[in-house]
VOGU-3710 file (C-alpha; in Angstrom, 3 decimals, decimal comma):
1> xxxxxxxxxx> 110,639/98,580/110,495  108,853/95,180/111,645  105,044/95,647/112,368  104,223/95,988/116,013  100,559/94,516/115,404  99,553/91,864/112,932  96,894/93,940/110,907  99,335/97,339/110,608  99,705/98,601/107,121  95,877/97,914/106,406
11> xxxxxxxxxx> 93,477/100,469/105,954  89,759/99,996/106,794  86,776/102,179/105,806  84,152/101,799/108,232  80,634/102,634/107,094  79,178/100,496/109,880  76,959/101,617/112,770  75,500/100,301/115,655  76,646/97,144/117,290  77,613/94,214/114,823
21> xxxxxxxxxx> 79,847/96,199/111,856  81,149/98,692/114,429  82,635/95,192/116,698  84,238/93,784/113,611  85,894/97,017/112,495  87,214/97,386/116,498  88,620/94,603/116,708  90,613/95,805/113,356  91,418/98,298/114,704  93,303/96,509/118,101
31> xxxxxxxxxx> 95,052/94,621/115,618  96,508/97,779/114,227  93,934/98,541/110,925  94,030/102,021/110,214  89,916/102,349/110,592  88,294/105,555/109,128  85,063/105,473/110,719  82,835/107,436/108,271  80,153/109,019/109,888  77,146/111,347/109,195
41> xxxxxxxxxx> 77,589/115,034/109,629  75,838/116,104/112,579  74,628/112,806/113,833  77,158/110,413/113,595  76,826/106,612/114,137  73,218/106,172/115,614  74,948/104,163/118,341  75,386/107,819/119,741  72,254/108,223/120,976  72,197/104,971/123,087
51> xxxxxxxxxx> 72,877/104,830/126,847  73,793/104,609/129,180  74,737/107,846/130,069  77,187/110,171/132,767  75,314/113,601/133,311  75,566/115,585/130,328  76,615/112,881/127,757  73,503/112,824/125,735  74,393/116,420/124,598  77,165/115,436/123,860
61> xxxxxxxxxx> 76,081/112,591/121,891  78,586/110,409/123,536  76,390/107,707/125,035  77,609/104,723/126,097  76,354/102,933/123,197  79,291/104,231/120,940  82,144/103,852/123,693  81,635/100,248/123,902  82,959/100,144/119,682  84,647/103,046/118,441
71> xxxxxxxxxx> 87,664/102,904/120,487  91,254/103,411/118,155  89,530/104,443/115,335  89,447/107,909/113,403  86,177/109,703/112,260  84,930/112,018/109,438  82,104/113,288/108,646  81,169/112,421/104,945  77,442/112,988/103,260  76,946/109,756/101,370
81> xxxxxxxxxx> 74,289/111,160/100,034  75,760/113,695/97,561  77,511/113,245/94,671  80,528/114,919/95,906  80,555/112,671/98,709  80,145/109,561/97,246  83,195/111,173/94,688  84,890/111,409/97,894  84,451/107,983/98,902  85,287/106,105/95,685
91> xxxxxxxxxx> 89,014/108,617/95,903  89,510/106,968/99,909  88,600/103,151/98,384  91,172/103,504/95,592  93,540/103,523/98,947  91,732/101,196/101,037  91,986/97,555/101,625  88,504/96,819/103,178  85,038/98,857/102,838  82,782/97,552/105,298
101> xxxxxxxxxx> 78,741/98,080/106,039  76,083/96,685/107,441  73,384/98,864/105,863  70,257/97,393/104,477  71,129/95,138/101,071  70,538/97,547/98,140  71,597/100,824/100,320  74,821/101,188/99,219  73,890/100,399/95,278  71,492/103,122/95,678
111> xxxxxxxxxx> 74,819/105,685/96,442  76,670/103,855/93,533  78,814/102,573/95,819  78,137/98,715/96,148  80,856/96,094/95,574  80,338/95,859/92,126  80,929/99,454/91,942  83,975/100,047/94,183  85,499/96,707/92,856  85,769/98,963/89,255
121> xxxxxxxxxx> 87,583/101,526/91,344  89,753/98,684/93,053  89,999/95,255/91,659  92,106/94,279/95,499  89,159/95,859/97,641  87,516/93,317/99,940  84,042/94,511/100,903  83,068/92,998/104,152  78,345/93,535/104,535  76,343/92,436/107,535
131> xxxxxxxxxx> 72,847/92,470/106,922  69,626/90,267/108,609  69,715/87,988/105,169  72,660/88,660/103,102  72,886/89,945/100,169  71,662/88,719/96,410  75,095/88,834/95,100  76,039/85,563/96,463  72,808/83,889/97,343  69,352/85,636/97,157
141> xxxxxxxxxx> 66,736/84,562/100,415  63,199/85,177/100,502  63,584/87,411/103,843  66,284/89,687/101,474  64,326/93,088/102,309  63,008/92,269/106,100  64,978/94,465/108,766  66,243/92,606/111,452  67,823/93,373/114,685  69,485/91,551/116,958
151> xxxxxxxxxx> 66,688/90,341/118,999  64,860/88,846/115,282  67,915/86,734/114,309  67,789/85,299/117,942  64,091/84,210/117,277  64,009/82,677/113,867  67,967/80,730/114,783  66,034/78,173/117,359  68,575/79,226/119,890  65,792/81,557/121,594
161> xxxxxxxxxx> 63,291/78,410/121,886  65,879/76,470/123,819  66,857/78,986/126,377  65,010/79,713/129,252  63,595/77,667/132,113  61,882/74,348/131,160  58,499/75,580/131,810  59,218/78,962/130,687  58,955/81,471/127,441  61,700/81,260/124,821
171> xxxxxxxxxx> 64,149/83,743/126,240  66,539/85,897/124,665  70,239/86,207/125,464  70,608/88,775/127,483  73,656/90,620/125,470  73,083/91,320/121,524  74,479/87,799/120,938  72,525/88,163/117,148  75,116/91,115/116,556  78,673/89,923/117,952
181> xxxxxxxxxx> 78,606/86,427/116,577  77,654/87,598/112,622  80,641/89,824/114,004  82,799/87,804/114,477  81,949/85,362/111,416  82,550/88,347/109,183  85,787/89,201/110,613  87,163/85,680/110,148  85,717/86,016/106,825  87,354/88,996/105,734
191> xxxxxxxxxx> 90,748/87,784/107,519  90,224/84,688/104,810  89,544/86,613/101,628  92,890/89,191/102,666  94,332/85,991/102,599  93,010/84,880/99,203  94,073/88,225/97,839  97,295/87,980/98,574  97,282/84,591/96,210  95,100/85,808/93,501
201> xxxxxxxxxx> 95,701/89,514/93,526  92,233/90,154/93,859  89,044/90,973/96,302  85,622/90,009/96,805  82,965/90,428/98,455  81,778/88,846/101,990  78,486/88,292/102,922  76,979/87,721/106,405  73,497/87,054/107,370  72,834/87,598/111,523
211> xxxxxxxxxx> 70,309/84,758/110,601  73,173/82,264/108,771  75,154/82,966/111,754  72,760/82,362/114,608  71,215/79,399/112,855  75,115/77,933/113,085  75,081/78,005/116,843  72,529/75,187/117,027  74,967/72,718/115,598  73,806/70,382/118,502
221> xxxxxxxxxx> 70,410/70,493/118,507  70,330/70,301/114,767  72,106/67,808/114,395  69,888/66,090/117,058  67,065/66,742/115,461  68,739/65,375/112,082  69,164/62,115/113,742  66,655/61,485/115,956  63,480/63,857/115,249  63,476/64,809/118,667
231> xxxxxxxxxx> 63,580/68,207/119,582  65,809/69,683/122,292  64,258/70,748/125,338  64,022/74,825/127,086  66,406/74,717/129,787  69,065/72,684/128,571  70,044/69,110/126,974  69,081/66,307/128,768  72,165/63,930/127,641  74,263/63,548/130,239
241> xxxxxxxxxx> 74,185/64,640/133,990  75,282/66,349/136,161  75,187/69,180/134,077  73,214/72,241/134,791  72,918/75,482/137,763  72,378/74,266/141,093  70,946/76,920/144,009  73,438/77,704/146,763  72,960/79,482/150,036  73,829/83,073/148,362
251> xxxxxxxxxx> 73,017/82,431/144,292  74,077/79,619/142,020  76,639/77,471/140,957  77,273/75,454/137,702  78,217/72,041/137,797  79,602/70,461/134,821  80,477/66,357/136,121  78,753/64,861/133,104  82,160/62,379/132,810  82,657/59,436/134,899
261> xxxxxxxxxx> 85,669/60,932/136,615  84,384/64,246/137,461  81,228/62,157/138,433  82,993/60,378/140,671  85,021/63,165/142,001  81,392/65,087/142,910  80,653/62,022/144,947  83,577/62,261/147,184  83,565/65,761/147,406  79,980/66,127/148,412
271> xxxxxxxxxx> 80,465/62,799/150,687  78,062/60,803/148,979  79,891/57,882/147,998  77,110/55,634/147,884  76,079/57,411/144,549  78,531/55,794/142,216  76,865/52,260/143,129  73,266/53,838/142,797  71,857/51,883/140,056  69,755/54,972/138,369
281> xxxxxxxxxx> 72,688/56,782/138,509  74,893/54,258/136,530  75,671/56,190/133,037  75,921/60,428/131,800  72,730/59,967/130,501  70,739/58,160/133,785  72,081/61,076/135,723  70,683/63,541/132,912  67,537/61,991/133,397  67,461/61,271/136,863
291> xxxxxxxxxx> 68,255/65,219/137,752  65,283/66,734/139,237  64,193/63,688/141,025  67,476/62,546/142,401  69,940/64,711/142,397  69,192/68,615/142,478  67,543/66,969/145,607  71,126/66,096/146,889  73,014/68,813/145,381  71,525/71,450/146,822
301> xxxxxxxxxx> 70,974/70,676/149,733  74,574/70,497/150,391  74,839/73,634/148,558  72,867/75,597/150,804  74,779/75,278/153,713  77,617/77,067/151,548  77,777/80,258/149,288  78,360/80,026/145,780  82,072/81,417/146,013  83,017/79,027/149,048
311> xxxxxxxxxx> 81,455/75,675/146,991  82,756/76,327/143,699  86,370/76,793/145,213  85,524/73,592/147,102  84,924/71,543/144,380  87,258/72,757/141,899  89,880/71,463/144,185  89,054/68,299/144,212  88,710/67,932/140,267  84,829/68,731/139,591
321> xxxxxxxxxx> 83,913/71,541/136,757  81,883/74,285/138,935  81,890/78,122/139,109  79,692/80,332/140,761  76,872/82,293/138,032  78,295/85,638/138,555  76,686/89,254/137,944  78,545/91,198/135,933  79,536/93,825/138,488  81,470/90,080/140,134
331> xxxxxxxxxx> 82,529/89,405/136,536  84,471/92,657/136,266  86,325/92,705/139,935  87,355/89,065/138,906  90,748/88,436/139,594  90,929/86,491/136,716  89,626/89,397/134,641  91,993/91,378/136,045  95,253/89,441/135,463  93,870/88,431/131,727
341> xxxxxxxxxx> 93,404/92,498/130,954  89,834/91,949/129,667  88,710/95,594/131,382  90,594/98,781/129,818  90,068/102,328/130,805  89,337/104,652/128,197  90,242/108,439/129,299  88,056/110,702/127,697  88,076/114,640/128,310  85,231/115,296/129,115
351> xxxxxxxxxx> 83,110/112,004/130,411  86,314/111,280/132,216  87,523/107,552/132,857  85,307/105,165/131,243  85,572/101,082/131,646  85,199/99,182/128,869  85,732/95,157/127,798  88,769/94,408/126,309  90,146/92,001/123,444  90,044/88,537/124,308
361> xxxxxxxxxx> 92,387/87,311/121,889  95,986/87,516/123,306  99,224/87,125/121,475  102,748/86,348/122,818  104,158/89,113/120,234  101,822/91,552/120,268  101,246/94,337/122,558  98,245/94,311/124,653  95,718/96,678/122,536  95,521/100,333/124,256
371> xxxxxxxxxx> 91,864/101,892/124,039  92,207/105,072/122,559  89,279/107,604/123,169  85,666/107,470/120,998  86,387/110,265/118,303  84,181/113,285/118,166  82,050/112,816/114,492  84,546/114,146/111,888  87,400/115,092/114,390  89,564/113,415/111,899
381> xxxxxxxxxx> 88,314/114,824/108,784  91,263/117,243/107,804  93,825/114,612/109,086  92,582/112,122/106,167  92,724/113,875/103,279  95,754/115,344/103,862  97,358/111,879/105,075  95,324/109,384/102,593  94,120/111,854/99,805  97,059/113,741/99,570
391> xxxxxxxxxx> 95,048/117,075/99,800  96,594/120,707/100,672  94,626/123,325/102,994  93,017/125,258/99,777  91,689/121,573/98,583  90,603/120,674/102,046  88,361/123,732/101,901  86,580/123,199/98,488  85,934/119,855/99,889  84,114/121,453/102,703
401> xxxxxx> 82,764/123,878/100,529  81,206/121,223/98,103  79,494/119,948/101,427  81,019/116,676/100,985  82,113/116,812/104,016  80,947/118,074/107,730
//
């Protein structure tokens, strides 16, 4: 039978918690990965314990936090640190394709269960770490043993001194950018090495740094700085104008008519003509640096006779780039959101129906992911080792006996 989804057959061992391992190992999992999420006994993925919450989640341990990751993936409870769980774990690689973890470097060595270590148990295993500053495998940094968080690779990238208002603070991205893109860097990396092993026969190891990967979103300014020595301002590059968030009656709208057609397709639509002959507004980069003076003058003040909705449908009918700056409670009764299917509903017994963002990436022969419900920690337990390990009932029990597992 042909595979429905373009990752089926694969089996994925998720030791990730949190935010950036538990995104890669999702999206996996849409794809059609079998994902064993491995969790503590008890506890679980700390992500449990973050909200927000319904009224009697936290109990539970069902917060938020863990809904927005863990959907269509399977849990057990395994106790890394025992020997007869880490016995446990090296039986499940010799069946895996992909061990992945985002633990502190050295964790996993500690456990005997680094890549150097599972690779002995299976030469084909690709094992997929997220960490602040990679690992010393590949290349060692000076930072190695720092934690870091989301909000830490932000800082030290250069991306948080460039955001914000011109006379303001750096400013942080307001969603745990430092998590999803390292995400989704080590997901295209381990996509490339289950590529490689199907030419060489063998795996390897990839290695993410949040830091490597937020430093690689400042392509621009880097390379400006590279060129020039000049450092790119807070609140947006200055090379070529109109291009920035202009106020409107109700909120703001973006404006993107940096090109000389959308330029001059602004003018007419705002009815000033006269500014495509305006000698300070001749080139991109005049109108970058003629913005505040001349025209967020002009701009808005034809914006505020209009709401942000009403303009930007205005102008994007006659050609100009502009949208209004939505909240997220607009972004998510978008039509356009709608018709794209980037909000599921996850049905969950007892929280009920919960919303949650879907996969971006769409595929003309592939079925729109579902989003099955957030396990319970070790709901799947039994249903593993019978299906990967092969076990019967009376092994299933010595297992649990051995306190392996939870």
């Amino acid at each position: 039978m042909q595979p429905t989804r373009p990752l089926q057959g694969l089996r994925v061992l998720d030791l990730t918690q949190m935010a950036a391992g538990p995104f890669c190992t999702m999206l996996f999992a849409d794809a059609g990965a079998d994902v064993i999420k491995i969790e503590r006994p008890g506890t679980g993925d700390l992500m449990r314990e973050f909200g927000p919450f319904r009224p009697g989640m936290d109990a539970l341990r069902l917060g938020g936090g863990i809904f927005r990751f863990s959907r269509n993936k399977r849990s057990i409870a395994l106790d890394l640190r025992s020997p007869a769980g880490q016995d446990l774990l090296r039986e499940l690689v010799k069946h895996a394709d992909v061990v992945w973890e985002n633990y502190a470097p050295g964790t996993m060595e500690r456990f005997g269960l680094g890549y150097a270590q599972l690779r002995e148990v299976n030469p084909r295993i690709i094992y997929a770490a997220i960490s602040g500053f990679g690992h010393a495998d590949i290349y060692e940094s000076p930072y190695g043993q720092r934690a870091a968080y989301d909000l830490i690779a932000q800082a030290l990238s250069g991306l948080m001194d460039i955001t914000g208002q011109r006379d303001g603070p750096p400013t942080a991205v307001g969603t745990i950018i430092g998590d999803l893109v390292p995400a989704l860097y080590c997901t295209i990396g381990v996509l490339m090495a289950l590529r490689m092993r199907e030419i060489t026969g063998q795996g390897q190891l990839v290695d993410v740094a949040m830091y490597d990967a937020m430093a690689a979103l400042c392509e621009r300014p880097a390379m400006t700085y590279a060129l020039t020595g000049e450092a790119t301002s807070r609140g947006g590059e200055t090379i070529a104008g109109p291009y920035d968030i202009y106020r409107a009656r109700d909120g703001y709208v973006a404006i993107a008519a940096a090109p000389s057609t959308s330029w001059t397709s602004l003018c007419k639509a705002i009815g000033r003509e006269d500014l495509m002959s305006d000698p300070r507004l001749a080139t991109p980069g005049d109108r970058a640096r003629c913005d505040e003076s001349v025209l967020r003058p002009i701009l808005e003040g034809w914006l505020a006779e209009r709401g942000k909705v009403e303009a930007s449908d205005y102008l994007g009918e006659r050609g100009v780039a502009a949208a209004p700056v939505q909240t997220v409670a607009e972004m998510m009764a978008c039509p356009h959101i709608a018709a794209r299917r980037m909000v599921l509903t996850m049905e969950h017994p007892v929280v009920g129906a919960v919303r949650i963002m879907g996969n971006p990436v769409k595929m003309s022969a592939v079925p729109e992911p579902e989003a099955r419900r957030v396990p319970d920690v070790g709901e799947h337990t039994d249903e593993v080792l019978r299906e990967v390990l092969g076990y019967d009932a009376a092994r299933i029990a010595a297992v649990r006996a051995s306190g392996a597992v939870g």
